[in-house]
C-alpha positions in Angstrom: -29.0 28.5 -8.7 -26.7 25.6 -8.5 -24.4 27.3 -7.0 -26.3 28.5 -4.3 -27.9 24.9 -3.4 -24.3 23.8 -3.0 -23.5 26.6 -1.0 -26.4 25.2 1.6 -26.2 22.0 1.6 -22.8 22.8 3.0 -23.8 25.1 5.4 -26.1 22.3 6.4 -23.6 20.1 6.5 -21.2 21.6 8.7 -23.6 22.8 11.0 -24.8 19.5 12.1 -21.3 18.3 11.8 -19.9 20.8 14.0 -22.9 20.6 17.2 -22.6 16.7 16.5 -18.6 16.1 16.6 -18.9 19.1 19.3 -21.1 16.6 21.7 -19.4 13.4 20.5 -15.7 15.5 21.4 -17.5 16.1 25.3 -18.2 12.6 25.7 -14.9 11.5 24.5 -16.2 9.7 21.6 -14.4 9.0 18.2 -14.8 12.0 16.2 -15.4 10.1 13.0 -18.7 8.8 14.3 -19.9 11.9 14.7 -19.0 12.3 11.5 -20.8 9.9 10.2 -23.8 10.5 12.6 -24.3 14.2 11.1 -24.4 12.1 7.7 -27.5 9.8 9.0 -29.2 12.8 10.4 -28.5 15.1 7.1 -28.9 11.8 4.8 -32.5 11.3 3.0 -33.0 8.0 4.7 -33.7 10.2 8.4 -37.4 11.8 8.3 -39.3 14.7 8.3 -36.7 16.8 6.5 -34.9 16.4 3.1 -32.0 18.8 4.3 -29.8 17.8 1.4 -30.6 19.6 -2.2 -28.3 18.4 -4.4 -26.7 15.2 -2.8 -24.6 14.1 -6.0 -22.3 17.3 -5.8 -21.6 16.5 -1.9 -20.7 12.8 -3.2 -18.3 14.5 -5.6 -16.4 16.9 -2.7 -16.5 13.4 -0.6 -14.5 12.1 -2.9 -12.1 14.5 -2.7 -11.9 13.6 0.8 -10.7 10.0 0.1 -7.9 11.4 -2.0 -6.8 13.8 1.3 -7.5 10.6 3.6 -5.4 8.1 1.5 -2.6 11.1 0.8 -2.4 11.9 4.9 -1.9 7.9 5.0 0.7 8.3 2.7 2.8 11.0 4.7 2.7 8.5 7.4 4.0 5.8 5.9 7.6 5.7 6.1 10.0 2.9 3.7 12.2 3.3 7.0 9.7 2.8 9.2 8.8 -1.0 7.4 12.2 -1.9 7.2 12.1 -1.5 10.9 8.9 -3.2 12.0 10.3 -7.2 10.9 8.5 -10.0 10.7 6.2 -9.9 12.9 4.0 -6.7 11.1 4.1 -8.8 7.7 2.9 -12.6 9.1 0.6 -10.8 11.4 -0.9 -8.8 8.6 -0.5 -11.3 6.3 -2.5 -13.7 8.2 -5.7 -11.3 9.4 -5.9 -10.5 5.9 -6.3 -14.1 4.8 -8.4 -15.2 7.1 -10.6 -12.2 7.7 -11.3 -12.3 3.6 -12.1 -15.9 3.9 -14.3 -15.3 7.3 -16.0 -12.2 5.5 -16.8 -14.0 2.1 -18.0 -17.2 4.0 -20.1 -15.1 5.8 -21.5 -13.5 3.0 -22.5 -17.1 1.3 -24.1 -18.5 4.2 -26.8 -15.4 4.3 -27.3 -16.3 0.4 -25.5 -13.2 -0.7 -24.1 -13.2 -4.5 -20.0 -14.3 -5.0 -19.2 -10.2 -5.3 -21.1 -9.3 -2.2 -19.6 -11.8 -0.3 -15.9 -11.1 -1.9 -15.9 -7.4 -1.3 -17.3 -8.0 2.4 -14.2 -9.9 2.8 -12.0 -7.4 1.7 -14.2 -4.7 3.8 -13.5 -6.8 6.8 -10.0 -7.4 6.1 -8.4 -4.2 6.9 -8.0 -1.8 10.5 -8.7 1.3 10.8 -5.7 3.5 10.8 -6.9 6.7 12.0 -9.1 5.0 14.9 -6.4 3.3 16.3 -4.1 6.0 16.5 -6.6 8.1 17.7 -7.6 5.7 20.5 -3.6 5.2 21.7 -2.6 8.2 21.6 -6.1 9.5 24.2 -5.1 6.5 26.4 -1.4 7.0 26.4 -0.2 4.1 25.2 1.6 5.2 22.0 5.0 4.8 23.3 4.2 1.0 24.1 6.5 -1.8 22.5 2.8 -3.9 21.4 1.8 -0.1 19.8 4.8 -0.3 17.9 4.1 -3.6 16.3 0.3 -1.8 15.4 1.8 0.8 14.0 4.3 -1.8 11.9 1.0 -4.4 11.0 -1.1 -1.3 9.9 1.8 0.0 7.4 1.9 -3.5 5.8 -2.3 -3.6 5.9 -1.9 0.2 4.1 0.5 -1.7 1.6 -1.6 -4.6 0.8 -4.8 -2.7 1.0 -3.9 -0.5 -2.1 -3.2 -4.1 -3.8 -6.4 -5.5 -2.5 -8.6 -2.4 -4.0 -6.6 -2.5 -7.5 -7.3 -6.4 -7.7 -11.1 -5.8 -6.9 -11.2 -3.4 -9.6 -10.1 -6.1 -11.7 -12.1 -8.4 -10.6 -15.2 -6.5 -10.8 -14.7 -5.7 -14.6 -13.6 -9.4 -15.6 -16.5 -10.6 -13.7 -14.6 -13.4 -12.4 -11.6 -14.6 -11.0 -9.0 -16.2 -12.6 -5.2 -17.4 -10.9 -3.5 -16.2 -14.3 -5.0 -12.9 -14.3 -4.9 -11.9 -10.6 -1.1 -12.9 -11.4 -0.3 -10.7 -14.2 -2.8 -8.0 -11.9 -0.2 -8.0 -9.4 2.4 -8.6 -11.5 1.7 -5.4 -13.2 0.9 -3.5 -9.8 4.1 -4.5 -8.1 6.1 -3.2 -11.4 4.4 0.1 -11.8 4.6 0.7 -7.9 8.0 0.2 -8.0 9.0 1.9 -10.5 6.8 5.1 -9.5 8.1 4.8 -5.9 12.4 5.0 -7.9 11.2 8.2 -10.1 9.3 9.7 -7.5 11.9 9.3 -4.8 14.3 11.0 -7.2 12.1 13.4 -8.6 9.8 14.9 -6.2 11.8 15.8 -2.8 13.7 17.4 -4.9 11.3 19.7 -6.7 9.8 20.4 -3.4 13.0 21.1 -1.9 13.8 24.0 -5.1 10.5 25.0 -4.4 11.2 25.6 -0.5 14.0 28.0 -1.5 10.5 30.6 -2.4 10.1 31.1 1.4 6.3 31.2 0.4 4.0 28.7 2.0 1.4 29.1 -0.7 3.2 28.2 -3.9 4.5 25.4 -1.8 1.0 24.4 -0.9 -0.5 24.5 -4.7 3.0 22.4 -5.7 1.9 19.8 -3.2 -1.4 19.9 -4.5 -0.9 19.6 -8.7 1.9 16.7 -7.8 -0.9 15.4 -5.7 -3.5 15.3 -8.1 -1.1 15.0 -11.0 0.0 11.9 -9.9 -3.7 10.5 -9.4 -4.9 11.8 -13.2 -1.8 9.2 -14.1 -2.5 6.3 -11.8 -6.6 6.6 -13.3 -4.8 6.6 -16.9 -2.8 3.5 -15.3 -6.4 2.0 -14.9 -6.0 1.9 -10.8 -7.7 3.3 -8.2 -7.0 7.1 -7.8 -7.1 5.7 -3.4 -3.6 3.8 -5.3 -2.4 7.1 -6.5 -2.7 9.7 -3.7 -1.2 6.7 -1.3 1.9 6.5 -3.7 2.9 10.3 -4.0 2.0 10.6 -0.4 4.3 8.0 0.7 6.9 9.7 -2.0 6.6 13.0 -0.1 7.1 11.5 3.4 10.7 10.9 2.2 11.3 15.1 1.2 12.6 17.4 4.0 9.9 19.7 4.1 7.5 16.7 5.3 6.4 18.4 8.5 5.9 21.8 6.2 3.8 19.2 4.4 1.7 17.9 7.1 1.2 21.2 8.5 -0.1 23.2 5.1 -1.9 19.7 4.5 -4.3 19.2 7.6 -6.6 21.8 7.4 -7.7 20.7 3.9 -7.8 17.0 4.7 -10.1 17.6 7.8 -12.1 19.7 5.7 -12.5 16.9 2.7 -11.8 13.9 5.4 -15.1 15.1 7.3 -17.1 15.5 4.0 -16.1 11.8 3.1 -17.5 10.4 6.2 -20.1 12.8 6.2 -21.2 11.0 3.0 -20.5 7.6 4.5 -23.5 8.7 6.5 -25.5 9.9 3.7 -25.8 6.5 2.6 -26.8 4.7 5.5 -30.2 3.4 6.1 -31.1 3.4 9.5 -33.9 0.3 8.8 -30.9 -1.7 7.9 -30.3 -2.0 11.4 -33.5 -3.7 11.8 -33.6 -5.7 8.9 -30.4 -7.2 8.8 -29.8 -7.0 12.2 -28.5 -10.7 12.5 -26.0 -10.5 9.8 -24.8 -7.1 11.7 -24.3 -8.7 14.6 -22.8 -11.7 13.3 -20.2 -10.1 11.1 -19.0 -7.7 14.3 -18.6 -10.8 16.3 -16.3 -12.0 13.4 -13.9 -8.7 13.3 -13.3 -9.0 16.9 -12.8 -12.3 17.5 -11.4 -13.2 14.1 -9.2 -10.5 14.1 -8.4 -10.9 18.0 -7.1 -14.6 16.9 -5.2 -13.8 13.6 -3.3 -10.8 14.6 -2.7 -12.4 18.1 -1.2 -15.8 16.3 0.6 -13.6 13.5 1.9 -11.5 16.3 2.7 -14.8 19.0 4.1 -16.8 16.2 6.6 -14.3 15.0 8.5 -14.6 18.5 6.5 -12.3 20.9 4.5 -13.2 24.0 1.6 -13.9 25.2 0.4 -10.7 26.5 2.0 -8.6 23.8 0.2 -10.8 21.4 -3.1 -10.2 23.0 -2.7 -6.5 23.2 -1.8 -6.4 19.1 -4.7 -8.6 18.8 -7.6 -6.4 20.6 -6.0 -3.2 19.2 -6.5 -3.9 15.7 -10.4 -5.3 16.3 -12.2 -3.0 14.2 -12.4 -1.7 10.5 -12.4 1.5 9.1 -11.7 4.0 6.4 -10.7 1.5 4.1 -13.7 -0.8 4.0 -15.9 2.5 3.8 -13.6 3.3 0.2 -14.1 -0.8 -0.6 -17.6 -0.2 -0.1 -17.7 3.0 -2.4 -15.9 1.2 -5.1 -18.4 -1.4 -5.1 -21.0 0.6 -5.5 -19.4 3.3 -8.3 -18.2 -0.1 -10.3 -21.8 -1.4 -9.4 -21.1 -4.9 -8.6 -22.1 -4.9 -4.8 -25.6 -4.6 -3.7 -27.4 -1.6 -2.3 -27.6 -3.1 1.3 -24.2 -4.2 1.8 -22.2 -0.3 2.4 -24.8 0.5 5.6 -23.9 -3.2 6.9 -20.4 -2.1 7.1 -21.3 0.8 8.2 -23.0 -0.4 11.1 -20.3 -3.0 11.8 -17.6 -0.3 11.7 -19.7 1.8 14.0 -19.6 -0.8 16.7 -16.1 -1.8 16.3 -15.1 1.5 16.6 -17.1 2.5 20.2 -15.7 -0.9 21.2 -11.8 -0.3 20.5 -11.1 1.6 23.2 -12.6 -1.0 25.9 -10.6 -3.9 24.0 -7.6 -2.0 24.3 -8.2 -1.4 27.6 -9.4 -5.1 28.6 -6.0 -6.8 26.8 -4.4 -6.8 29.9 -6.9 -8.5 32.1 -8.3 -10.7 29.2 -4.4 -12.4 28.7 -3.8 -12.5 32.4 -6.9 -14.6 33.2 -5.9 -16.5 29.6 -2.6 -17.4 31.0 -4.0 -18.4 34.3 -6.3 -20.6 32.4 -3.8 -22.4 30.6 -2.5 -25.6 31.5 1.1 -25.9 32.9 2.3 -28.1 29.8 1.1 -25.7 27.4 2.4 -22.6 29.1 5.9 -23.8 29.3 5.8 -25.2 25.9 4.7 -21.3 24.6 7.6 -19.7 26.6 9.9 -22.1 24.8 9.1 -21.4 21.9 9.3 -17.3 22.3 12.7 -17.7 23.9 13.9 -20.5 20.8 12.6 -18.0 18.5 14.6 -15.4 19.9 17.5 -16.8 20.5 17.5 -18.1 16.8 17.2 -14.2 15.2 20.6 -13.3 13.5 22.4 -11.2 16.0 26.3 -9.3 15.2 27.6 -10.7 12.2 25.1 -12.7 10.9 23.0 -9.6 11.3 24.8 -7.5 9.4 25.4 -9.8 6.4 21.8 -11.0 6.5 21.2 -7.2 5.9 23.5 -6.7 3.0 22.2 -9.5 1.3 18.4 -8.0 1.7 19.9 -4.8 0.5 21.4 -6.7 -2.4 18.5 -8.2 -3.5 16.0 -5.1 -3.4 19.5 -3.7 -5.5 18.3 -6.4 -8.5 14.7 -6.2 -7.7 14.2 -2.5 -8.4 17.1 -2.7 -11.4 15.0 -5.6 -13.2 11.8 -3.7 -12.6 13.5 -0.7 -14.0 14.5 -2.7 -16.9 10.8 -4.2 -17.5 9.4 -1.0 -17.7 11.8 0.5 -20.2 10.7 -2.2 -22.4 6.8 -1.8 -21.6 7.3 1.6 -22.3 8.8 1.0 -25.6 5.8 -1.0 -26.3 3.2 1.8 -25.3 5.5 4.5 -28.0 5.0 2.2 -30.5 1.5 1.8 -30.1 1.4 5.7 -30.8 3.7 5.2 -33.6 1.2 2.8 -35.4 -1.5 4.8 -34.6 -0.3 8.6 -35.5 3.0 8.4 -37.2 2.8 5.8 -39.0 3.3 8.0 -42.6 6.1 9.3 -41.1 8.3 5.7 -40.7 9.1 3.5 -43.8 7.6 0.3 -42.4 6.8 -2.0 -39.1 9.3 -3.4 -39.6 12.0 -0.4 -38.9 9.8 0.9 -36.8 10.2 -2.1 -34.0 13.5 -1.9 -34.4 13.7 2.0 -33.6 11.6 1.2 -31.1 13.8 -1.9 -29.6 16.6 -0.6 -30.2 16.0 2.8 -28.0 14.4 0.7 -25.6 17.6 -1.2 -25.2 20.1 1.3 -25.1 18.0 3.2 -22.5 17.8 -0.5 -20.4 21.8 -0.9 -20.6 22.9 0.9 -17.4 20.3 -1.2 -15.6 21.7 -4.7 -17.2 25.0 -3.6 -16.3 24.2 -2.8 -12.8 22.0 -5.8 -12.3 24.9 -7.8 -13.2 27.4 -6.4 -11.2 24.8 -6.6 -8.5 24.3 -10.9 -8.6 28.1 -10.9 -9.1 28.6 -9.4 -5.6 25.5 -12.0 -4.3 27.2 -14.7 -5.5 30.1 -14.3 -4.5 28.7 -13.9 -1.4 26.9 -16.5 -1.2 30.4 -18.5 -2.0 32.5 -17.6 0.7 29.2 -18.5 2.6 28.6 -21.8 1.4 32.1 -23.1 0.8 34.1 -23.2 3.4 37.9 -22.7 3.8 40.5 -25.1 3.4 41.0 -27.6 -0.2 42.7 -27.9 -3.5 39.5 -26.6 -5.6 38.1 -23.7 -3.2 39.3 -21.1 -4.9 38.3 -22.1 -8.4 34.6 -23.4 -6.8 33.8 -20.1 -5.8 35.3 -18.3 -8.8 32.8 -20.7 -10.7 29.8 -20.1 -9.0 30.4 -16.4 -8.9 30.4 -16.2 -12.3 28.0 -18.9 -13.6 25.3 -17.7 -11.2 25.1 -13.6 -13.0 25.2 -15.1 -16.4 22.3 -17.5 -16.3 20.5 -14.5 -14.2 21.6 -12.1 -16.6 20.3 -14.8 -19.4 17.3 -15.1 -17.5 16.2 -11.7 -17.1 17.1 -11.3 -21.8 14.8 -14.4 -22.0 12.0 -12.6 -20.0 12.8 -9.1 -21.5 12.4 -10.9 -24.6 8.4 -12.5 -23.8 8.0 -8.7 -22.5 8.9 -7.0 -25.7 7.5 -9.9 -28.1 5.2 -6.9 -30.0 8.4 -4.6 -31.0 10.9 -7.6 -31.4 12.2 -6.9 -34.9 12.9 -9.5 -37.9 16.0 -12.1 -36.7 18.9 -10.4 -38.7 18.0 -6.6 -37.5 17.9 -8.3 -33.7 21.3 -9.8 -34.1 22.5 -6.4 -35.4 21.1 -4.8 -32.3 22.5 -7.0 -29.5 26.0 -6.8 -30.9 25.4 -2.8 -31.3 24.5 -3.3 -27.5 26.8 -5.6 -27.0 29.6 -3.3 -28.4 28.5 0.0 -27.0 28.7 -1.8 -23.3 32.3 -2.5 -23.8 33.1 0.6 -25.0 31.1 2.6 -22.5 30.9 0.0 -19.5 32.5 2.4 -17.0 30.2 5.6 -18.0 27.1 3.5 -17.5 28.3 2.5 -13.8 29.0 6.0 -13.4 25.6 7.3 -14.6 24.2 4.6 -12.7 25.6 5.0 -9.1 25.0 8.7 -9.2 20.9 7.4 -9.7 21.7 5.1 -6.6 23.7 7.7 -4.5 20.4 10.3 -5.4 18.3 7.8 -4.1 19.9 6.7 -1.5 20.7 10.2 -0.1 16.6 10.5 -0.4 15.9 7.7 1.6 18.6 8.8 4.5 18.4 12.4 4.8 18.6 13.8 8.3 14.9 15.4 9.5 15.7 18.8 9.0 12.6 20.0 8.4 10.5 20.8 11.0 8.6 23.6 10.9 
């Protein structure tokens, strides 16, 4: 009998879906509003009918549909594509997240609203919606614009932060409170575990997909992209993030594979599917009356996104060395919010720490944004002309010097290309001490198990930790090694940068600093492998026996573990720079 209530509420559902988005497509509308439309007119809060039987199994298929929403997101994202966008995505991005957050929970305080309320609408208003904007340049046109670039670039570093933002909520929500150490070690331990996902999966995965290719069959393909898909959320949920964090991650992992567009093509007819029931839901839970009764805070708060957003994105994107008009266009593009808030909203209200009005407030605000994005985009041109006409003289030529200074002070031929070697460098270290840390917090995590299940099996603790250390460290070598070799080439670098030619004690300055430098990095990184691992240290004397074991099994094996290690980097780098063969 179940069964057969399911099986009409979503006849129901995509009925009114399909005459709604139908009408909303002939008026050239945003679909996703009609979306969410067939939602309030389905949803229990619409009389005379209660279309809806079992409303708790839709809630469940809609959140499927956040896992195909955040995995398309995924696909789009592209590690390329950021290294590409510069400066201007990350302060721009950086800045309307900042200020919208602050706007949003100040907001929230003045209307009386609890801290959480007013914290979470923050982070609701913080973030644009991907899929409108997209949607909304590529009907008008304008896709192939230099300001829709620099959207594209800001909404791949909001994606980025986003998935941050929803894992620190979570944190925050089951603390109770926030605390500067905690959000710290919170993103501490988010930044590690995304990192090192992003190097496994990046080795791992295009690869099985690309064995899996070889089949020629499009649906054992299709059910490998989905168990990774999933796979990879069941571990992110044993991680304690959000499963949004998850099917982001693997789908960013599988934009790198060949077969992407195979991907994206065996992928879209699901995600609609699940993507439509997700907003569908969003409009199950929306309260018409809320429109009446807070009406004022509605208002107010879609006043905020544009204008607030209008001014930080513009600024980010004016500061960062672009003009005025370019600035403006960036800035009314990205006026409106989106997916994201809607799955800030749901986690709210699963964790249970936002209030029952707040999700149909954003709702609301979204709504409006949304019908309005179009018009902004279209009314950035006239809106900066009469801006610029408006400006004073003395200001305007102050603004154009400072675009053309900041231009003319961006690394260009050589300094270009060692600016990018030392970035390169540096991301080198960063993923090789990460890779490191997580060796070690890994060996911490076995011997937990070893306590608690094999504990009979091993003498004492005592040998246990050192097992435990021991592999951890042997396993961590090739990284040490490479790190090393790594701030050796920096600072050496850095050297022949620094000092300059000419003098008695060049020579041996540099040779100084290029070895002094590694050693007290390499010391650096022991000390803090050392705070890391403090539960499976052994006793002094075994610890000392270990790091000369180490000690002596690097001399002796130096070579191999560069060896073993370059062929990891070579993988990975042939991942990340493959040729798009892949298109059908």
């Amino acid at each position: 009998m179940h069964g057969a209530e399911f099986i009409q509420d979503l006849a129901v559902i995509m009925l009114i879906a399909g005459i709604v988005t139908i009408i909303f497509h002939h008026f050239k509308q945003p679909i996703v509003l009609g979306y969410i439309l067939a939602g309030v007119i389905i949803g229990p809060h619409t009389p005379p009918f209660e279309l809806i039987q079992d409303d708790r199994t839709i809630k469940i298929v809609a959140e499927l549909g956040v896992v195909f929403l955040m995995f398309s997101l995924g696909l789009e994202f592209n590690l390329k594509k950021l290294s590409r966008v510069g400066v201007t995505a990350f302060v721009a991005a950086l800045g309307e997240i900042v200020l919208m957050t602050w706007i949003g929970y100040e907001i929230g305080r003045y209307f009386g609203w609890n801290t959480m309320d007013s914290l979470f609408l923050g982070a609701m208003l913080a973030i644009s919606s991907t899929t409108i904007i997209v949607k909304a340049l590529d009907e008008l046109g304008l896709k192939h614009e230099r300001f829709a670039h620099l959207i594209f670039g800001i909404l791949i570093v909001e994606d980025i932060l986003a998935i941050g933002m929803i894992a620190l909520l979570s944190g925050i929500a089951m603390n109770g409170s926030v605390d500067a150490g905690d959000v710290f070690v919170t993103v501490g331990k988010l930044s590690l575990f995304m990192i090192v996902a992003l190097v496994l999966g990046l080795l791992m995965v295009p690869r099985l997909l690309a064995y899996v290719a070889k089949f020629k069959s499009n649906e054992v393909f299709l059910i490998t992209v989905l168990a990774l898909c999933f796979g990879f959320c069941l571990l992110v949920l044993q991680m304690e993030y959000s499963i949004a964090l998850g099917a982001f991650m693997i789908g960013a992992i599988m934009a790198e594979a060949r077969q992407l567009h195979l991907i994206e093509r065996l992928i879209a007819p699901i995600r609609d599917m699940f993507s439509a029931l997700f907003f569908v839901g969003v409009g199950l839970l929306f309260n018409p009356t809320v429109l009446v009764t807070y009406a004022l805070p509605i208002a107010l708060i879609t006043v905020a996104v544009v204008l607030g957003k209008v001014f930080a994105c513009g600024l980010g994107t004016f500061v960062s060395g672009n003009d005025g008009r370019t600035s403006m266009r960036v800035g009314m593009g990205l006026s409106q919010i989106g997916e994201f808030s809607f799955i800030i909203a749901s986690l709210g209200l699963t964790l249970q720490v936002t209030s029952d009005f707040l999700y149909p407030i954003v709702v609301a605000v979204s709504a409006v944004t949304t019908l309005l994005t179009p018009y902004l985009i279209k009314w950035a041109d006239p809106v900066s002309q009469r801006a610029a006409n408006a400006m004073p003289d003395g200001i305007s030529r102050l603004a154009n010097r400072y675009t053309a200074w900041l231009q003319h002070t961006q690394p260009d031929g050589d300094r270009a290309a060692l600016f990018k070697i030392v970035l390169r460098i540096v991301a080198q270290v960063i993923v090789n001490c990460a890779m490191t840390a997580a060796v070690f917090l890994a060996g911490i995590y076995i011997f937990g198990v070893i306590e608690k299940h094999l504990a009979g099996s091993i003498a004492d603790e005592h040998t246990q930790k050192a097992i435990v250390f021991g592999g951890a460290l042997a396993l961590s070598l090739p990284f040490l090694i490479a790190t090393y070799r790594k701030l050796n080439a920096l600072s050496q670098l850095l050297a022949e940068i620094v000092i300059g030619e000419g003098g008695r004690f060049v020579h041996g300055l540099r040779r100084l600093i290029s070895e002094v430098i590694p050693l007290l990095s390499i010391a650096g990184i022991l000390l803090l492998i050392g705070l890391l691992s403090a539960r499976i240290l052994p006793p002094t004397n075994t610890l000392l026996l270990l790091l000369l074991a180490a000690a002596i099994t690097t001399a002796l094996l130096w070579k191999t573990f560069i060896r073993w290690h370059s062929r990891l980097q070579i993988a990975l780098f042939e991942t990340l720079e493959h040729p798009d063969e892949e298109k059908a």
